[in-house]
Every structure is written in structure tokens, then in C-alpha cells.
C-alpha positions in Angstrom: -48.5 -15.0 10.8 -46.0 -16.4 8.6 -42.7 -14.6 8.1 -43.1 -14.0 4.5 -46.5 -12.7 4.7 -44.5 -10.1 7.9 -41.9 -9.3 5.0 -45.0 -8.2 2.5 -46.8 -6.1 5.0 -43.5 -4.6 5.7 -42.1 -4.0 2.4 -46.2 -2.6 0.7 -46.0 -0.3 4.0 -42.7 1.2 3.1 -43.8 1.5 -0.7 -47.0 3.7 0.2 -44.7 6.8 1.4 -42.0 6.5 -1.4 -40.2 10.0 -0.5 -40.0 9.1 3.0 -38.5 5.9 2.8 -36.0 7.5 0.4 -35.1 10.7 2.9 -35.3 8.5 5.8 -32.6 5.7 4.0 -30.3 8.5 2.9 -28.5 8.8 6.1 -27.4 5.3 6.0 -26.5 5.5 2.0 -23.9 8.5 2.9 -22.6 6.8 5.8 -22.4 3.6 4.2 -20.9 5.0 0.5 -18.6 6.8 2.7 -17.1 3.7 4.5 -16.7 1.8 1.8 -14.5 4.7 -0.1 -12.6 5.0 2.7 -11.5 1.5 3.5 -11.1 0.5 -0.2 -8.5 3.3 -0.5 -6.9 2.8 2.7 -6.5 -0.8 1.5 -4.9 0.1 -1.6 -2.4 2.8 0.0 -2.1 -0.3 2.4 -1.2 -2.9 -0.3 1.1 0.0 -2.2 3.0 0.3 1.1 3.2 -3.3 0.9 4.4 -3.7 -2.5 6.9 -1.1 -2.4 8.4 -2.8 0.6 8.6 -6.3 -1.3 10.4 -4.8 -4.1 13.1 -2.9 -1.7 14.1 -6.5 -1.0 13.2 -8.3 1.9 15.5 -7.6 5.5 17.3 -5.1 4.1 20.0 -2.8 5.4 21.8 0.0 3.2 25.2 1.2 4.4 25.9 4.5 3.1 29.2 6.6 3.2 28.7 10.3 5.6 29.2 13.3 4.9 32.4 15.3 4.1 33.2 18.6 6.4 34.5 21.4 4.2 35.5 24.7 5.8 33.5 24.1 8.8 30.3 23.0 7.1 29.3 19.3 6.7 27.9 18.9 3.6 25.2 16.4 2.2 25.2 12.9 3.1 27.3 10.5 0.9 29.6 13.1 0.0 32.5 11.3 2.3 33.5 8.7 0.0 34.3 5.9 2.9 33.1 2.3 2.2 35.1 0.5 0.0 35.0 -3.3 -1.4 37.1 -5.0 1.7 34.4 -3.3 4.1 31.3 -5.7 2.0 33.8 -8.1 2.1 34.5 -8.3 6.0 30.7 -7.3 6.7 29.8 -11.0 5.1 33.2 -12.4 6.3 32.6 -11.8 10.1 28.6 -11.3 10.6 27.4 -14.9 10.6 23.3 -13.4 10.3 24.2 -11.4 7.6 23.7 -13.3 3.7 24.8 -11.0 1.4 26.8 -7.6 1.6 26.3 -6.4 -2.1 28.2 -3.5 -3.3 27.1 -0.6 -5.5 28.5 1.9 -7.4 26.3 4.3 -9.4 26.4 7.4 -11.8 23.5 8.7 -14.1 25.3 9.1 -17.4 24.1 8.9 -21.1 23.4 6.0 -23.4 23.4 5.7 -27.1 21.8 2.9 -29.0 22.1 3.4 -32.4 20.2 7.1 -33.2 18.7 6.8 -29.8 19.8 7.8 -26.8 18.5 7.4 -22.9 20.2 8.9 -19.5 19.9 7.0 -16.5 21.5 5.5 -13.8 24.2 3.2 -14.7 25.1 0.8 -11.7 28.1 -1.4 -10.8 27.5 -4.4 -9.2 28.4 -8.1 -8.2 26.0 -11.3 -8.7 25.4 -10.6 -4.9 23.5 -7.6 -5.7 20.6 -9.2 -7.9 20.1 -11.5 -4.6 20.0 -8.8 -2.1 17.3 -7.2 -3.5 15.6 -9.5 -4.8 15.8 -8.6 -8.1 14.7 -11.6 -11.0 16.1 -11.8 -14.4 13.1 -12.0 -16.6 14.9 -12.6 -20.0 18.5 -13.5 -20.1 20.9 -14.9 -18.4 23.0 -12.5 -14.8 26.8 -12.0 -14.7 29.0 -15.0 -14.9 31.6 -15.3 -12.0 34.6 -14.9 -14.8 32.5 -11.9 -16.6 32.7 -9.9 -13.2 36.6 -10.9 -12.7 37.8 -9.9 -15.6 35.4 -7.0 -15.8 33.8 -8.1 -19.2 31.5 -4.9 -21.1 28.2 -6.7 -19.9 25.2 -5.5 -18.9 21.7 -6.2 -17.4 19.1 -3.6 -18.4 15.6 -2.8 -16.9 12.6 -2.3 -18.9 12.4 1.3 -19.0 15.6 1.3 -21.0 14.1 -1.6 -23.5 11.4 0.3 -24.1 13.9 4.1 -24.7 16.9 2.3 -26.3 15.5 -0.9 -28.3 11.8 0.3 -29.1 10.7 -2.6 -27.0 12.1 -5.7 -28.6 13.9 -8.8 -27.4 17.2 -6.6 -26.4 19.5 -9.9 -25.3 22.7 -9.3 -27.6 22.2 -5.8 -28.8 24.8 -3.4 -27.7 24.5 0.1 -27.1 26.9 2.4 -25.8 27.4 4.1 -22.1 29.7 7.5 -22.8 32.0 6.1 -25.6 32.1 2.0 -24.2 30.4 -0.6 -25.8 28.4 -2.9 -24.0 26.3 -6.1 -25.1 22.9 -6.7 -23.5 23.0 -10.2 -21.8 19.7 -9.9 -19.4 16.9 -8.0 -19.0 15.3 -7.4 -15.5 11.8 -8.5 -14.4 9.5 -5.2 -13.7 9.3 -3.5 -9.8 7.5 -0.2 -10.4 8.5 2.5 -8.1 11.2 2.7 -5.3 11.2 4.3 -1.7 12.2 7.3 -3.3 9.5 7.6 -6.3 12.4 6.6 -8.9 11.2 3.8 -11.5 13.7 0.6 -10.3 13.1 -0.4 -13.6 15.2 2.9 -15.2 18.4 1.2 -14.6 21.7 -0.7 -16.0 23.7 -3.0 -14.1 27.1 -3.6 -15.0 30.4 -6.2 -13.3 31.8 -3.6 -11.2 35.4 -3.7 -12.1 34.0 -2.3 -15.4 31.9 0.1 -13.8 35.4 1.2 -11.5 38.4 0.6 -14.2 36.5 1.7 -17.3 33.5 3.5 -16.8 32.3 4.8 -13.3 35.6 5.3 -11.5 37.3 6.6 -15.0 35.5 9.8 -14.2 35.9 9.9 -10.4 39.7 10.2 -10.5 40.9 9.5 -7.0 37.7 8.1 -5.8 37.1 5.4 -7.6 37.5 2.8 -5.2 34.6 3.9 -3.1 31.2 2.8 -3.4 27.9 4.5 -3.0 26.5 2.2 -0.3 26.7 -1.4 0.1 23.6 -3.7 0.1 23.2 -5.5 3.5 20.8 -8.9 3.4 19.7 -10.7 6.7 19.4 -14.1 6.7 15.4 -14.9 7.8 16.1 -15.3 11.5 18.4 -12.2 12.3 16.9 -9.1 13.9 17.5 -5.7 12.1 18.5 -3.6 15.1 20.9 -6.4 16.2 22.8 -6.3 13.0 22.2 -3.0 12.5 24.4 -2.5 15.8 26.9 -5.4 15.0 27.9 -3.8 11.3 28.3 -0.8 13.3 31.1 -1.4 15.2 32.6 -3.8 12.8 32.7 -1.0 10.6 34.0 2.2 12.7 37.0 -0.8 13.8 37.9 -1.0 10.6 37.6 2.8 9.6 39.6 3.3 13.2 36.6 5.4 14.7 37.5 6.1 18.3 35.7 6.9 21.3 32.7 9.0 20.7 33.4 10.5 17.5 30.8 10.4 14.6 31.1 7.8 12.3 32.1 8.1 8.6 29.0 6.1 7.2 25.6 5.6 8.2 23.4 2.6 8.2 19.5 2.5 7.1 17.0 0.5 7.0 14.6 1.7 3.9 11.8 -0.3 5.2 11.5 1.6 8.2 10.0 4.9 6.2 7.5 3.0 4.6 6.4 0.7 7.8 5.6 4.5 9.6 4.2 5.5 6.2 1.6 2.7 6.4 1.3 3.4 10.0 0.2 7.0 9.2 -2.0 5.4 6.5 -3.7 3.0 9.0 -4.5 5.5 12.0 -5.7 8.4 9.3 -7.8 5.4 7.7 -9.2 4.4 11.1 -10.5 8.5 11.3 -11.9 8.7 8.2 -13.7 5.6 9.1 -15.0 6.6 12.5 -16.4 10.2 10.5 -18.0 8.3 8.1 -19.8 5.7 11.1 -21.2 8.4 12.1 -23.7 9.5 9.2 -24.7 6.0 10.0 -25.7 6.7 13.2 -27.6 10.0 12.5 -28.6 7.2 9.5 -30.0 4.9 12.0 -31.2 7.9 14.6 -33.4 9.2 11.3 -34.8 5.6 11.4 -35.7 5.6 14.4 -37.9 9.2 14.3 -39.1 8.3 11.3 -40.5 4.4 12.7 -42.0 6.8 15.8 -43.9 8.4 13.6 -45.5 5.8 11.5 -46.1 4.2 14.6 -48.5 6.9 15.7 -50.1 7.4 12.1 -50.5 3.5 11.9 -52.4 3.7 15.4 -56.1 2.1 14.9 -53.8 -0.5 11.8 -52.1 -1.9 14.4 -54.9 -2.3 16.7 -57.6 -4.0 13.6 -54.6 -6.4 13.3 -54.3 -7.3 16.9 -58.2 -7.5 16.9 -58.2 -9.9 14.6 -55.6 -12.1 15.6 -52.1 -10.4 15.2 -49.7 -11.1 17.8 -47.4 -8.6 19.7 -44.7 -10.7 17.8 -46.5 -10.0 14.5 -46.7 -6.2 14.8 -43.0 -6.4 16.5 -41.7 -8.2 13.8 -43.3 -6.2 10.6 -42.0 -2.8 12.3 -38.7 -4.5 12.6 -38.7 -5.7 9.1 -39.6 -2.3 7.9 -36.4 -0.7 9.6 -33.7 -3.3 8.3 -35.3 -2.9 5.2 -34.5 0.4 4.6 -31.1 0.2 6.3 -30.3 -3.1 4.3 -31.2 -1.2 1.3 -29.7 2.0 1.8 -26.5 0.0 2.6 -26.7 -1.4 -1.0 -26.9 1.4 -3.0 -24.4 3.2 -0.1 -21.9 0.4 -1.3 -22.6 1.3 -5.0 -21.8 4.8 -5.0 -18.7 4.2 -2.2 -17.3 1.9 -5.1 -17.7 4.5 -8.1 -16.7 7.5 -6.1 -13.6 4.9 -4.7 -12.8 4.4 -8.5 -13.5 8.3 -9.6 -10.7 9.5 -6.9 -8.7 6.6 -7.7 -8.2 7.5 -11.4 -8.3 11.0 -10.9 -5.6 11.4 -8.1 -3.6 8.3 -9.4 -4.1 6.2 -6.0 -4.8 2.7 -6.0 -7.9 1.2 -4.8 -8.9 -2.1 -3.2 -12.5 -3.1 -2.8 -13.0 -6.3 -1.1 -15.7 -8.1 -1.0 -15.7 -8.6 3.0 -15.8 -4.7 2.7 -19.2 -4.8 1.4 -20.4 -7.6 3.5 -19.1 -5.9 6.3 -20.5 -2.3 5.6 -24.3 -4.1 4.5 -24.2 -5.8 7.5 -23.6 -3.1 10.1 -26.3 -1.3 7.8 -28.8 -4.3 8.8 -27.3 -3.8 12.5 -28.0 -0.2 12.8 -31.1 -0.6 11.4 -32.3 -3.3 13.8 -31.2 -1.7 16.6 -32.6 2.2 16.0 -35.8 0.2 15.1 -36.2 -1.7 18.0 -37.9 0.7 20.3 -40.6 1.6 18.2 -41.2 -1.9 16.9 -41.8 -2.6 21.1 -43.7 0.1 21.2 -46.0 -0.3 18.5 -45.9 -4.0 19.9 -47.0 -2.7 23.6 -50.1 -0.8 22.1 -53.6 -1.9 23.8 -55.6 -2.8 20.8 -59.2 -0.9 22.3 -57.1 2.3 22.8 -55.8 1.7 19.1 -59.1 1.3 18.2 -60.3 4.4 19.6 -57.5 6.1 18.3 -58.1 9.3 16.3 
């Protein structure tokens, strides 16, 4: 018997007991929708994690001052204002595997634009900055070496603040005020979306940082205006993080005159790090849900298997006129077999469809982001196939085993 004609016994067979096939095929359409939610929204929190790491900047370090001790009490980090210019300076003077050591210094304050205004986080920086993390000048021009000397009223603004302060046109030569200092727009920065910390990276204004220290930043920080809020640290490709990590360490508590075991005034992080065990956490609780779901598809595949047994007993004397008049044990093997991928392979199709919507639904209810690939539906249709194949082997052999007088005979 040809396979074709197999696939048409198989598939008229399955169509005469319409409710059953349906019941029987709903294990493996939960199991199956349930996988394929799962790993398309563990991709995307996987490719979020991803993203937001690529737009931290790539083998990055942040030095950050400590915290100050008042009355006894240490109080939040950064509060001891101890990194200052010459400490970036010497950090890419003396580490030969670091690139860059950008400093930053940073105050949310107000701007004014004409009858609009916007407050956000205005930022001092160097041209070293821009290249630590990474950051691309979409429209524009960045700082010119004599414009951060001489501390020129400058700026590079990020699309947030295009959109607040110039209503979303071409901002390059407008000026807008931060407190009561003019500034002229000379760049605008290419979109990143979201930072470690949730905070748009596009809600910012850069700024030389002698203007930022002399006229702007440091003008309202009185005595403290030579330090800076953390410094930028850039590996070059082939340096290792906890090596350099260690090595700016002591290079730092020399020049701070540190001694002996006592804490040091500053603190080094790598922001990569929270995000790395982030996507960890993301990974093992993905590799749960998965394992749950796999098993509606084996109580999928179980039902199969119950349900085969019992055709195989109500198709008793079918099986045996087919063997009588010439069906081979392969035959009747093969149709049964058919009949079980069949209603796997198609309960794995329609699983895949309603994994996808109910992916999307939580996506755009819960604001995560999704990723359905299409190896994720080969894969989850094919294990379908798979598990029904292998719950519908034993009663295809059985069927297949059946002496076709007792069939006959049977009642």
C-alpha cells in the first residue's frame, strides 16, 4: 500500500470522530502554545538585556566617588566628592589596557527655549566621553578640541530634549538657555532608549566641561567644583575587566594616599555586571517555564496514546479485513502512526498560533518585548511530531501484532 493512500486512511479515520480528535489534540495545543509564549518572551527580555548592555557602552568601568561620614553615619554613595580631572588623567596616563578615562560632571537643572522650558540632566564632558560610551552624533557636528579649552557655551542635546525644547525640528544652531547661560545647539545625539537605571539616555545635554565647572555646574557647587561625579573607564578589546578593575584600584588609593586597610574614598563598577545576572535570572526562570509547559505535552502525547489504544480495540475486525485482504503489518503500523503525528503535528500548529497571539497580548499589555523566531516554531511543531510518534508507537505495534482470524472473530 502506497504511502499516500496510508496518509488517506489515516487522516478519513481521524475525521469520522471529530470531538475526539479535537479533545485528544488539546493536550499538545496547550503544551505547545505554552512553549512558544514562553521562549518568544524570554527571547525578547533576552535581546532587551542585550540591547541595554550595547548602549551602556561596550567594556565599561564607572569610577565613582564614596561616601562622606558625618557624625558617625556614612551617608549615600557619591556624597564624598573625591575624583577629580588629574585622577582620569593618570588612569589613561599609566594603564596601558585602559582607552579612554572620560570624565563627567552632572546636575539636573532647568532649561528654557524660548516660552518652553525642560528639566533634565545637564552633563559636562570631554570628546572622550562620546567615545566611551559609544555614543554617535546623529545630526551635527561633537566638541572641537579649542571649544572644550576655552570652555565655549556649546552643547550636544539628545532627542528627548528636541522633541521638549524645539518641538522636534532640526535644532543645530538654536540656542536655549540652561539657568540664565546661553548656549547654541551644535549636535544632536543618535537615539539609545533606556539606561541600567530605567532613565531615557536620550533626556540629556552634554556640555565642554570647563563650562560645565567655571560657568554652570561648579558655579553652584561652591567649593566642590573640581570634583566629578564619576569618571568613564573604556577597555581596550583585549583587557580583562577584573584585571583593570584591580589595577585602577591601587593606582587610585596611591594617589588619594589610602593606606593599609582602610576603605577607599571611591568605588569602581562595572554596570554590565547587573544586567549580565539580570539575563541570567531571565535565562534559568525561562528554562522553568519551559520545562512546565513540556509537560502538557507529555500528558499531550500520554492522551495520544489512550486515545490510539482505544481505537485500536474498536477498529478490531477493520484491521483484520485489511490484513485479510492483503494489508501488511507495516500497512496497519504505518496508518496508526500516521493517525498519531497527525494529530500532534496539527495540534502543534494551532498550539504555535495561539502561543504567538497570547505572546503578543502580554507583550502589549505588560509593555515587554517579544521575539518569535521562526526556529521557535519549527522547533516546537517538531517536538509536537516527536511526541506524537513516540506515544503512538505502541499501539500502532500493537494493532500491527493483531492475528487477523482473531480480528475477524472479534466482537
Amino acid at each position: 500500500m502506497s504511502p499516500l493512500e496510508n496518509v488517506r486512511i489515516a487522516t478519513r479515520a481521524l475525521g469520522v470522530n471529530k470531538l475526539r480528535s479535537a479533545l485528544t489534540a488539546l493536550g499538545i495545543i496547550v503544551g505547545v502554545a505554552a512553549v512558544v509564549c514562553m521562549i518568544s518572551i524570554g527571547a525578547g527580555a533576552q535581546a532587551e538585556v542585550s540591547e541595554r548592555i550595547r548602549t551602556l557602552g561596550a567594556n565599561l568601568l564607572l569610577v565613582m566617588p564614596g561616601a562622606r561620614v558625618s557624625g558617625g553615619a556614612r551617608l549615600e554613595a557619591g556624597s564624598e566628592p573625591t575624583l577629580t580631572e588629574e585622577d582620569a588623567a593618570a588612569i589613561r596616563r599609566e594603564r596601558s589596557d585602559v582607552q579612554v578615562a572620560a570624565p563627567l560632571l552632572s546636575r539636573s537643572m532647568l532649561l528654557v527655549a524660548g516660552n518652553r522650558n525642560w528639566t533634565t540632566l545637564v552633563a559636562g564632558i570631554n570628546d572622550d566621553y562620546l567615545l566611551a560610551r559609544e555614543w554617535q552624533v546623529a545630526r551635527g557636528r561633537s566638541f572641537l578640541s579649542d571649544e572644550i579649552a576655552s570652555g565655549r557655551k556649546v552643547a550636544i542635546i539628545g532627542s528627548v530634549i528636541v522633541d521638549e525644547l524645539f518641538e522636534g525640528r532640526n535644532a543645530i544652531g538654536e540656542t536655549f538657555r540652561i539657568g540664565n547661560v546661553p548656549f547654541r545647539v551644535i549636535g544632536v545625539l543618535d537615539k539609545k532608549g533606556l539606561g541600567a537605571a530605567g532613565r531615557s539616555q536620550d533626556d540629556v545635554v552634554f556640555i565642554p566641561l570647563p563650562t560645565a565647572k567655571s560657568r554652570v555646574i561648579g558655579a553652584m557647587r561652591g567649593t566642590s567644583r573640581e570634583a566629578l561625579d564619576f569618571i568613564s573607564v573604556k577597555l581596550s578589546d583585549t583587557a580583562a575587566a577584573a584585571q583593570v578593575q584591580s589595577g585602577v584600584e591601587a593606582l587610585l588609593r596611591q594617589r588619594h594616599h589610602v593606606r593599609g586597610d582602610a576603605a577607599s574614598d571611591f568605588r569602581i563598577e562595572n554596570p554590565a555586571d547587573v544586567l549580565t545576572a539580570r539575563g541570567a535570572a531571565v535565562r534559568i526562570l525561562n528554562i522553568l517555564l519551559i520545562a512546565v509547559a513540556s509537560v502538557s505535552l507529555v500528558v499531550g502525547g500520554i492522551s495520544i496514546m489512550n486515545i490510539m489504544l482505544v481505537s485500536v480495540t474498536e477498529r478490531t475486525r477493520e484491521i483484520g479485513l485489511r490484513m485479510a485482504i492483503g494489508a501488511t503489518r507495516s500497512d496497519i503500523r504505518s496508518q496508526f502512526l500516521i493517525e498519531a503525528a497527525t494529530l500532534a503535528s496539527v495540534g502543534g500548529l494551532v498550539g504555535v498560533l495561539l502561543g504567538a497571539a497570547a505572546a503578543v497580548a502580554i507583550a502589549f499589555n505588560a509593555g515587554w518585548p517579544i521575539l518569535i523566531s521562526p526556529w521557535t516554531i519549527v522547533l516546537a511543531c517538531g517536538f509536537a511530531a516527536f511526541v506524537g510518534i513516540a506515544f503512538g508507537l505502541y499501539p500502532a505495534r500493537r494493532a500491527a501484532r493483531l492475528d487477523p482470524i482473531v480480528a475477524l472473530r472479534y466482537e
